[in-house]
DRENGU-103827 format. One record per residue (C-alpha): x, y, z. Coordinates in nm, 3 decimals. Example, Ala and Ser with C-alpha at 12.3 -4.5 7.8 and 13.67 -1.06 7.14 Angstrom:
DRENGU-103827
1.230, -0.450, 0.780
1.367, -0.106, 0.714
END
This chain:
DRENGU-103827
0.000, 0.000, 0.000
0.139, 0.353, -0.104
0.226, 0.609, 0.180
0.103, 0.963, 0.098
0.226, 1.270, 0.253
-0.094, 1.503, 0.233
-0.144, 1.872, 0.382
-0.499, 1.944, 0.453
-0.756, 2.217, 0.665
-0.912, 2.109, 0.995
-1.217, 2.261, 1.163
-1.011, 2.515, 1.279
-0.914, 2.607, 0.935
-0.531, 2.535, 1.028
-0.313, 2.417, 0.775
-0.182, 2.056, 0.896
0.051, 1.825, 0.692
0.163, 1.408, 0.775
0.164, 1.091, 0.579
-0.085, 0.814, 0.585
-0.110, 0.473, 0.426
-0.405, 0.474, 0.139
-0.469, 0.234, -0.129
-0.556, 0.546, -0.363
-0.653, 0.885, -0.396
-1.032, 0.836, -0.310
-0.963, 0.613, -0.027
-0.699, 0.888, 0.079
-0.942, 1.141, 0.127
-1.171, 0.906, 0.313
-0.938, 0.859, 0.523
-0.846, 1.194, 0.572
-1.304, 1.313, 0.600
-1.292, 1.075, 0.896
-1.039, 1.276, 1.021
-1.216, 1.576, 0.958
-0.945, 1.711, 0.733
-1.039, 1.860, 0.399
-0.705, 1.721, 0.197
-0.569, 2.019, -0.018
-0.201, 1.854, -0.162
-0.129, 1.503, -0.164
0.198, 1.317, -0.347
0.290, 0.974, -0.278
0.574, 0.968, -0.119
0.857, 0.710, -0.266
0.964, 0.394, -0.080
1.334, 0.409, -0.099
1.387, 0.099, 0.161
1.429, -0.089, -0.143
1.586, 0.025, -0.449
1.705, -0.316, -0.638
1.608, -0.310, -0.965
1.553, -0.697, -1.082
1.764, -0.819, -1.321
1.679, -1.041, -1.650
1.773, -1.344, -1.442
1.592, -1.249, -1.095
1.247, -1.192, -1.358
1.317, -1.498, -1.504
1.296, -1.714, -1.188
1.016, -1.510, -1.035
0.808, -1.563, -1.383
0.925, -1.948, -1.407
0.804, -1.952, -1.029
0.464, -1.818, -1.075
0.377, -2.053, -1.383
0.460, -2.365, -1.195
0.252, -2.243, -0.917
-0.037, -2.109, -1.108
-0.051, -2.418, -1.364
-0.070, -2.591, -1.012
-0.390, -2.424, -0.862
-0.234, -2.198, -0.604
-0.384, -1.866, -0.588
-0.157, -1.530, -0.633
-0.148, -1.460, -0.268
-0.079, -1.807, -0.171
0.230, -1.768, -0.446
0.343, -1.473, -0.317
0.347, -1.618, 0.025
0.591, -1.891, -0.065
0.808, -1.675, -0.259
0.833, -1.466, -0.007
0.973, -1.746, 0.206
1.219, -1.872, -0.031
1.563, -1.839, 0.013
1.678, -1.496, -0.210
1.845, -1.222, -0.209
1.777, -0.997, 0.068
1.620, -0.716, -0.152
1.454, -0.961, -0.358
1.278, -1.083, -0.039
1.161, -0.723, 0.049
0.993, -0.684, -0.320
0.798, -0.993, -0.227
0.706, -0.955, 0.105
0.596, -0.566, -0.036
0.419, -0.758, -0.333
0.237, -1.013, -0.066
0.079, -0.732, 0.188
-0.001, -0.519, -0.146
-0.232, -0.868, -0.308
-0.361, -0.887, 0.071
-0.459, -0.560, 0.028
-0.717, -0.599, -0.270
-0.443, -0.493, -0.557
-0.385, -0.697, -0.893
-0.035, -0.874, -0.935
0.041, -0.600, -1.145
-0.057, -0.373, -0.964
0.123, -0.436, -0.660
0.447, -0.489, -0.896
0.378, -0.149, -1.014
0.413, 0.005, -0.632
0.731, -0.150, -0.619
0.996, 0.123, -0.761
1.142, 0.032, -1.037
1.173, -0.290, -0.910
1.008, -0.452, -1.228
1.096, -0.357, -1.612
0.756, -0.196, -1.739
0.775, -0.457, -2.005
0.637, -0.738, -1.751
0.424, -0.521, -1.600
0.247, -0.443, -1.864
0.252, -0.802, -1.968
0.128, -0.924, -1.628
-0.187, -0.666, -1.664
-0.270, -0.794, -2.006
-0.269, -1.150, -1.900
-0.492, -1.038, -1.632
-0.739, -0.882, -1.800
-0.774, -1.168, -2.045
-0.768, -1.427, -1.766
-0.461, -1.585, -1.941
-0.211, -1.507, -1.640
-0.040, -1.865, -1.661
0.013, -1.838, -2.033
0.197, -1.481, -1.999
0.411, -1.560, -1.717
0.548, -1.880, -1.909
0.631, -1.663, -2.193
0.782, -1.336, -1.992
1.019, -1.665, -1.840
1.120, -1.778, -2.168
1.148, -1.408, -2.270
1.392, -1.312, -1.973
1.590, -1.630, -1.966
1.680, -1.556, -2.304
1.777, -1.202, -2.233
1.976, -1.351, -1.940
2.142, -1.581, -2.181
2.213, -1.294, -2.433
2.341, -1.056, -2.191
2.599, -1.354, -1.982
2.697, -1.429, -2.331
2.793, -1.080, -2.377
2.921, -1.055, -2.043
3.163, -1.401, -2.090
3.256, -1.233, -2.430
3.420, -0.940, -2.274
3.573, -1.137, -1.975
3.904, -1.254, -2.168
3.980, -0.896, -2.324
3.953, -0.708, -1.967
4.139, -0.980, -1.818
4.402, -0.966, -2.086
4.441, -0.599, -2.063
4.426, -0.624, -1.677
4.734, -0.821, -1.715
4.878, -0.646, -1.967
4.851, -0.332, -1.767
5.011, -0.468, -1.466
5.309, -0.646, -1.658
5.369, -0.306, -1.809
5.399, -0.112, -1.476
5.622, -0.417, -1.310
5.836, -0.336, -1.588
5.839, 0.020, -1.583
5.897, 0.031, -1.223
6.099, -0.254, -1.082
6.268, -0.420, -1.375
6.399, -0.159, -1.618
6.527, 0.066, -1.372
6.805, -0.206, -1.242
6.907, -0.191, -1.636
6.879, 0.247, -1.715
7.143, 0.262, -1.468
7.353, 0.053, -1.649
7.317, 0.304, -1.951
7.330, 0.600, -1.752
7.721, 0.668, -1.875
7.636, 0.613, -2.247
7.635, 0.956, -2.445
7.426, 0.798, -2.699
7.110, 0.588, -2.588
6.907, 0.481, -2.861
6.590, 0.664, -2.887
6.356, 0.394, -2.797
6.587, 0.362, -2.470
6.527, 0.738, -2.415
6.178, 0.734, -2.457
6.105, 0.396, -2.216
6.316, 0.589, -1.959
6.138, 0.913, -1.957
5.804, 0.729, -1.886
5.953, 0.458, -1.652
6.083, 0.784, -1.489
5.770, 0.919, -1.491
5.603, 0.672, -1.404
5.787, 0.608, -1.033
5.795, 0.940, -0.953
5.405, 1.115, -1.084
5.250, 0.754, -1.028
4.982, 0.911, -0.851
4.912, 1.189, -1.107
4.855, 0.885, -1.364
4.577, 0.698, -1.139
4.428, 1.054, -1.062
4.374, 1.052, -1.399
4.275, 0.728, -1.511
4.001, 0.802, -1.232
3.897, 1.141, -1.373
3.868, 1.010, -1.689
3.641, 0.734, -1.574
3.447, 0.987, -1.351
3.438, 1.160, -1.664
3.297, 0.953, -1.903
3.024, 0.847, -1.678
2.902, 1.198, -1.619
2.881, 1.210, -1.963
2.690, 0.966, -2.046
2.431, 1.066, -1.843
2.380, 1.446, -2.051
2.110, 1.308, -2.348
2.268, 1.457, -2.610
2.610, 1.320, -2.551
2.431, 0.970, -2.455
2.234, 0.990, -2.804
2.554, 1.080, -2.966
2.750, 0.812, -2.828
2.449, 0.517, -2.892
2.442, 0.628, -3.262
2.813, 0.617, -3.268
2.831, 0.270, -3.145
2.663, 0.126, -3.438
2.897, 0.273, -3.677
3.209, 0.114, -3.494
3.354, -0.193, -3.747
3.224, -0.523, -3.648
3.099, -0.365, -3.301
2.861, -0.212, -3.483
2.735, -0.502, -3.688
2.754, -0.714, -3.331
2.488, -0.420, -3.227
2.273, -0.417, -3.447
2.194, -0.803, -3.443
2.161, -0.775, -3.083
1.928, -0.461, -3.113
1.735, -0.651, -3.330
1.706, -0.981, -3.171
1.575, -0.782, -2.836
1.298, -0.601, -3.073
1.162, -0.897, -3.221
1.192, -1.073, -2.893
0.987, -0.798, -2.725
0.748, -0.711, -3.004
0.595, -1.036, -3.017
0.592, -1.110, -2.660
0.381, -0.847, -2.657
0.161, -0.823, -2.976
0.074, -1.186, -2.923
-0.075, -1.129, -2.600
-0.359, -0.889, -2.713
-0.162, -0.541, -2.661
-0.252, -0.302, -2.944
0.044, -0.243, -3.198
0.073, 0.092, -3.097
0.107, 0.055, -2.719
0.351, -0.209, -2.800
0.608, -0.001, -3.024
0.594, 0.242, -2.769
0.703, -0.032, -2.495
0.959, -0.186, -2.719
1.107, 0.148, -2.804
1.213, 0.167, -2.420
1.384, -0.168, -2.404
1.598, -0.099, -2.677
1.845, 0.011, -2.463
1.981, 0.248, -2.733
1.850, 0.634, -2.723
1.933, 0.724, -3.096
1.694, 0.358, -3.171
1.459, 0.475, -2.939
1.456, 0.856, -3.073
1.305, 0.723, -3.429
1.023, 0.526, -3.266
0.830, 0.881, -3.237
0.832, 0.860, -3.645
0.768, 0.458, -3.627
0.439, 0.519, -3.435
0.345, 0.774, -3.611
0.322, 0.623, -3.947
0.115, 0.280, -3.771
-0.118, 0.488, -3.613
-0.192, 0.647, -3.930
-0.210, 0.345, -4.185
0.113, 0.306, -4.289
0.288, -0.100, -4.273
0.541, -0.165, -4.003
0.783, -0.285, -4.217
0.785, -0.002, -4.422
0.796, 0.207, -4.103
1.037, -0.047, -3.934
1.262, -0.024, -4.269
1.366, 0.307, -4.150
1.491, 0.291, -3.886
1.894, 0.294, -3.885
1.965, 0.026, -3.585
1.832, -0.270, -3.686
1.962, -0.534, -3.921
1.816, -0.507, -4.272
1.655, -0.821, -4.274
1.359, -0.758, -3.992
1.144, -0.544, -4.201
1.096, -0.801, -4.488
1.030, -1.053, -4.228
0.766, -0.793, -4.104
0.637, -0.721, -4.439
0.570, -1.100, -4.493
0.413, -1.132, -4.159
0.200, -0.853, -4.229
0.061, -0.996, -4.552
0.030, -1.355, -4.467
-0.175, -1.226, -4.137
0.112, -1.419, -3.885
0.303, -1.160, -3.807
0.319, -1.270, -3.437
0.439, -1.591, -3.610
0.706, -1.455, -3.756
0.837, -1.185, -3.484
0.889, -1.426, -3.287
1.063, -1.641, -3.561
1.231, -1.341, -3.651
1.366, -1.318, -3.267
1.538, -1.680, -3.236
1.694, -1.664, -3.587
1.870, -1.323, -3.421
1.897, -1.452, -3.099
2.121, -1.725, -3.243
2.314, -1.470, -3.501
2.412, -1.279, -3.181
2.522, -1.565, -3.015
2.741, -1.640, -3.342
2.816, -1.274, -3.386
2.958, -1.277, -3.007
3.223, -1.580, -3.072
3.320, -1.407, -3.377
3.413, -1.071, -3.194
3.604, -1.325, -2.917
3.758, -1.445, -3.204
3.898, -1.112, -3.350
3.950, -0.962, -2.996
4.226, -1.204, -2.879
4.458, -1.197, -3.180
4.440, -0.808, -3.118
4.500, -0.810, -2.785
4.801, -1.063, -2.800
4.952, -0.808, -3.112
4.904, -0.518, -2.866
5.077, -0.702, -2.550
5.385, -0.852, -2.770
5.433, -0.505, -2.930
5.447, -0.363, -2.607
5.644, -0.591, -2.432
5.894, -0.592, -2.776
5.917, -0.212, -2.693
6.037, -0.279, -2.382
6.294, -0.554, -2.473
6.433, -0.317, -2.773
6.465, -0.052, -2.542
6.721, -0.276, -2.328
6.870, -0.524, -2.571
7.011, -0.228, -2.810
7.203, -0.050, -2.585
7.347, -0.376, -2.423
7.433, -0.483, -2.793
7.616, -0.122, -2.831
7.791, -0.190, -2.483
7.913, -0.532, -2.606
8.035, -0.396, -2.939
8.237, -0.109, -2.741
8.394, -0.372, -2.492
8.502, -0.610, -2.824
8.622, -0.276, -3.022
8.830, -0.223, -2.687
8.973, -0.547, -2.652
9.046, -0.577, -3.035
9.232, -0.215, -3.022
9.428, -0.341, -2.676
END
């Protein structure tokens, strides 16, 4: 139940102010008549004991959960109850037990999901109220679980992808500043006599020099940068610019798009085939995108299905998606299955993403390796040619002697 913080007028015509627990405005201010407070302001005031936001994998379960028990014959509350009890996270827990005192209360699953903030991507929501205004509850939480498992997948995939790079360059990294600061100093003071160091020497000792003595100014500044780039990111012009960018990166930007793709068809049918109008349902997918310049060209893409014009001619137009969903669309839209072939349209990209993921593994380690052997090359060069020129000195000496 939502907490509102109200002010109101008494008999006295003073001006009080407090919070009380309503289901809604109407029952707020019959609350507040038995009072005899005439409410004048009211807000509901955020719960911010829980902020966790469920991931693909926690909405997964929870969906997977609820089918097992419905298709079973136990009632929501008597669901919510056992979920409640199960052993989850902490914050997970709280969402339940919130959830469970909310479907107590008189709300609707979705309903009482929706009082939960931001605990639940609006996606399910809205799925959970459409299967409960069509009585087909069951049916929609088995297909929000197969929907969010395979967003789980997707994104661990991605996830395991990235894993040997940072790793790589993690070690890279650190190899580079053992050498810079422990190892090649023993040698540059070898060289220190030599009139002329060869240039790759000089330049490996000015930033091993550097290096020991401003080490600090270098991780102030890895940090700023990083501090940096995530304020950023947050101004929507600079966010837009940077989403649109990412699709025109080589390969990345392929990799992308499939993925971009494979989450829109995933999404779109979820929700077309359970009974929510192809408007509301653009707007929806639009958000789980997870790209703002994507998401910025849904205003057109509505626009042109609300007034008559195909989806995949709409859909076509769009520059973020792979080339191939609109004529998937457009033959979905003429043979009348175009639920049919969304979701077709989502597991052919699913699996392309999957491919297009062990592709970019693929490339990525060859790079990386290039990267840490012409680094570490650097480094030997920058030792082994002015030992070579010492050697040849000594031998010119002996020979002269």
């Amino acid at each position: 139940m939502p907490k509102y913080h109200y002010q109101a007028i008494n008999l006295a015509s003073q001006k009080v102010s407090g919070e009380i627990d309503a289901r809604d405005e109407e029952d707020l201010r019959r609350l507040l008549r038995a009072q005899d407070l005439v409410p004048t302001e009211h807000s509901i005031k955020e719960d911010t004991s829980t902020r966790y936001r469920m991931k693909a994998k926690d909405v997964a379960e929870f969906s997977r959960q609820l089918t097992s028990m419905l298709s079973s014959g136990i009632t929501i509350v008597r669901a919510m109850e056992i979920l409640k009890e199960r052993d989850f996270h902490p914050s997970v827990i709280k969402i339940y037990e919130k959830i469970h005192r909310d479907v107590l209360m008189g709300y609707t699953l979705s309903e009482a999901m929706r009082l939960q903030p931001r605990a639940f991507p609006e996606l399910l929501v809205n799925m959970y109220a459409s299967g409960e205004a069509s009585g087909q509850l069951e049916n929609v939480t088995d297909k929000m679980a197969s929907h969010y498992e395979k967003e789980h997948k997707l994104n661990a995939k991605v996830k395991s992808a990235m894993t040997y790079p940072i790793v790589l360059l993690v070690t890279t990294i650190a190899a580079v500043m053992l050498l810079f600061t422990v190892i090649l100093p023993n040698f540059f003071e070898l060289f220190e006599a030599m009139e002329d160091m060869p240039l790759v020497t000089v330049i490996m000792l000015n930033i091993s020099d550097f290096m020991i003595n401003w080490w600090y100014l270098v991780l102030i500044a890895v940090l700023v940068l990083v501090l940096a780039v995530q304020i950023l990111l947050q101004n929507p012009k600079v966010r837009y610019g940077f989403d649109k960018l990412k699709l025109k990166f080589p390969v990345i930007g392929k990799l992308l798009k499939v993925i971009y793709t494979a989450r829109f068809g995933r999404t779109l049918s979820s929700l077309y085939s359970s009974g929510i109008p192809m408007i509301r349902a653009l707007e929806i997918t639009a958000t789980i995108v997870n790209n703002t310049y994507i998401a910025d060209q849904f205003t057109d893409v509505v626009n042109e299905v609300r007034n008559g014009q195909p989806l995949a001619s709409s859909i076509a137009k769009v520059d973020g998606f792979d080339k191939k969903l609109a004529t998937t669309i457009m033959i979905g839209e003429e043979s009348g299955r175009l639920d049919a072939m969304l979701e077709s349209t989502a597991e052919a990209f699913d699996y392309e993403a999957e491919m297009a993921m062990d592709k970019l593994v693929e490339l990525i380690q060859p790079v990386m390796i290039i990267i840490l052997a012409v680094g570490i090359g650097s480094v030997l060069l920058a030792v082994m040619l002015p030992m070579m020129e010492m050697y040849n000195n000594i031998d010119a000496i002996g020979g002269f002697s």
